[in-house]
N, C-alpha and C positions, 0 to 999 in steps of 0.2 A: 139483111143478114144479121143473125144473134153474135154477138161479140160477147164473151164472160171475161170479163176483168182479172185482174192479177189478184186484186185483195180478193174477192170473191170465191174463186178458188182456193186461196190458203185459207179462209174460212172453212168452207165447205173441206177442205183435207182436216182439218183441224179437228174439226166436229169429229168427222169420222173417229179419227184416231183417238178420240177421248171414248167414242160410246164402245169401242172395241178393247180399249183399257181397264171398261168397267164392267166389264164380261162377267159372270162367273168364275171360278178356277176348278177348272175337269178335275177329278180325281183327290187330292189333299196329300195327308198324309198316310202313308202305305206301313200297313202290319201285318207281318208273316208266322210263321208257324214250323217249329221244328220237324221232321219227321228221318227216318230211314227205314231204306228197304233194303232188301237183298236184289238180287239183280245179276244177269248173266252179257256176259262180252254176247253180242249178235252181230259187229259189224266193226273192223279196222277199218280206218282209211288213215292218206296219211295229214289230213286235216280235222279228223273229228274220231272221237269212239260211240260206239251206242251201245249201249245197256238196253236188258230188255226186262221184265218178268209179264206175268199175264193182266196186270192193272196197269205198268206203265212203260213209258221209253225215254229213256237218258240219254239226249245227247251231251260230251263232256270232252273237253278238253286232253291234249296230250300229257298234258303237265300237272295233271290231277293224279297220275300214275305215279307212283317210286319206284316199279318197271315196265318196259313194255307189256303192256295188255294183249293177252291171244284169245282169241272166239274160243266162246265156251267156258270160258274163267267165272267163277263167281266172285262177285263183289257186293259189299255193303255200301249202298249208296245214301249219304246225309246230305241233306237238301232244306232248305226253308222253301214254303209257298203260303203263295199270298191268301189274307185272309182280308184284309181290306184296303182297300183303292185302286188304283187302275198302274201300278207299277208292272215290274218283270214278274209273269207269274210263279215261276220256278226256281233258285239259285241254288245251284250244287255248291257244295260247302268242300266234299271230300270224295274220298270212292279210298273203300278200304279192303284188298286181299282175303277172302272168306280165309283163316286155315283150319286143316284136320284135326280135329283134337285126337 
């Protein structure tokens, strides 16, 4: 019968844990990119809003409103997205009330 010893093992962990220390590091530093659209209310709920136009879909928080949001509203949506590393691709910054001039 093989028997592996106590030092044996804490070696063998040891190893391990060093050649996974010296990995790579996925992704770096992350750089994003201004942008705003316009954007229409398509979806209340009472955990999320969605924004829509025909390039993209805004999901955003309640609290990015100064009032309730009703489907069909137009808003300007200011957002960063990513341009390089493996961060959150999207951060909505704002959402701002289109009004009539």
């Amino acid at each position: 019968m093989c028997q592996i010893q106590i030092p044996t093992l804490s070696i063998c962990f040891t190893t391990l844990l060093l050649m996974t220390a010296c990995e790579a590091k996925v992704g770096g530093a992350c750089q994003y990119i201004n942008g705003a659209e316009q954007a229409t209310v398509s979806h209340v709920d009472k955990s999320y809003v969605m924004l829509s136009n025909e390039h993209n879909q805004f999901e955003t928080a309640h609290n990015l409103f100064s009032s309730p949001p009703i489907k069909g509203q137009k808003y300007t949506v200011h957002y960063q997205h990513i341009s390089k590393g493996s961060c959150t691709p999207m951060l909505i910054e704002s959402v701002r009330l289109e009004t009539m001039p």
